[in-house]
C-alpha positions, -999 to 999 in steps of 0.1 A, spaced: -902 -159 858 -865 -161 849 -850 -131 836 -811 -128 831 -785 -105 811 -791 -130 786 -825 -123 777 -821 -82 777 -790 -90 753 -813 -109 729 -846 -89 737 -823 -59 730 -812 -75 697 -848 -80 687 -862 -46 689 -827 -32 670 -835 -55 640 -868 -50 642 -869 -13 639 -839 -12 617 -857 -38 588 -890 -14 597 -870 15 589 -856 -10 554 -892 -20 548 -906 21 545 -876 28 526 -876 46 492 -843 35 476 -822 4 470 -843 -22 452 -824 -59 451 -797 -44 477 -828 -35 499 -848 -68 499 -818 -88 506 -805 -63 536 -843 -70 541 -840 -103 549 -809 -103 569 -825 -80 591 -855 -96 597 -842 -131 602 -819 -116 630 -847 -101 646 -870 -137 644 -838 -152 656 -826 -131 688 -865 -132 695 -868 -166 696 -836 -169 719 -849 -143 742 -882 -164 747 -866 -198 745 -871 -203 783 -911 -197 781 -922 -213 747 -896 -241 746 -878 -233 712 -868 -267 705 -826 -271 697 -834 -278 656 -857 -253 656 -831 -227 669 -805 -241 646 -824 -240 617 -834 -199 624 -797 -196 631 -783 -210 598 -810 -189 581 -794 -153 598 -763 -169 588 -768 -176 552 -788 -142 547 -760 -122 557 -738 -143 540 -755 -136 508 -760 -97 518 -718 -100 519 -717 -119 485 -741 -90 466 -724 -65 479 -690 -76 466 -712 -87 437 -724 -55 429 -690 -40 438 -668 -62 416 -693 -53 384 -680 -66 348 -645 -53 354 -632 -86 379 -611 -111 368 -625 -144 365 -598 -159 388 -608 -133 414 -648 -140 410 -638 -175 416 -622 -170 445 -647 -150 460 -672 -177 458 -654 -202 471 -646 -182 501 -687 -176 502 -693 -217 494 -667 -224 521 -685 -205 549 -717 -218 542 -703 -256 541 -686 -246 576 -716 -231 589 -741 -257 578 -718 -288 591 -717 -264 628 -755 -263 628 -757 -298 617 -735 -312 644 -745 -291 669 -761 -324 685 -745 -352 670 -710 -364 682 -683 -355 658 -643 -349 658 -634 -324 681 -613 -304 655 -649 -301 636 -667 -289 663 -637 -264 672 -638 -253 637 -677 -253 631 -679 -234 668 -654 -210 654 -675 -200 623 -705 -195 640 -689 -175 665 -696 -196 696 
């Protein structure tokens, strides 16, 4: 059995999240905020999990890709209803605007990095899809 600072940094990960979206779960307050911190939570905790256990049950490359862009989009969208909810009616239109296409933008960025993680590509993409999925 293989075990490496990898796996306690991932296994560590998993039992965070997972206590932290139990704690989320048997919450009282926070309706639509607290599903969506929810979510983030949980998917972080499925993901890190299936990282630490990669070795023994063989999580396939799309498989791991597809959990990571799934983490990634639900804290992206935690991000985008918090501003949401923070912006309110009193926003400009211009600055709505922008704010979603800075959201649209890292979800194009991180979808193309988890789509090309296997495919060959120009290098400044994969620099720039590495970069925005922290790698």
């Amino acid at each position: 059995m293989y075990i490496n600072i990898e796996f306690f940094s991932y296994f560590s990960c998993t039992i965070a999240f997972s206590v932290l979206s139990t704690l989320i779960f048997f919450g009282k307050k926070g309706g639509t905020h607290r599903k969506i911190l929810l979510t983030a939570t949980a998917s972080t905790a499925i993901w890190s999990g299936s990282a630490a256990l990669a070795p023994w049950i063989g999580t396939s490359g799309a498989v791991f890709a597809l959990l990571e862009l799934f983490r990634t989009l639900s804290w992206v969208f935690v991000a985008y209803s918090l501003f949401k909810a923070r912006l309110g009616g009193g926003a400009s239109k211009l600055y709505k605007y922008l704010l979603m296409g800075l959201f649209g933008l890292s979800i194009t960025i991180t979808c193309l990095g988890v789509l090309t993680a296997n495919l060959p590509a120009p290098q400044y993409l994969l620099m720039a899809s590495q970069t925005a999925l922290g790698g």
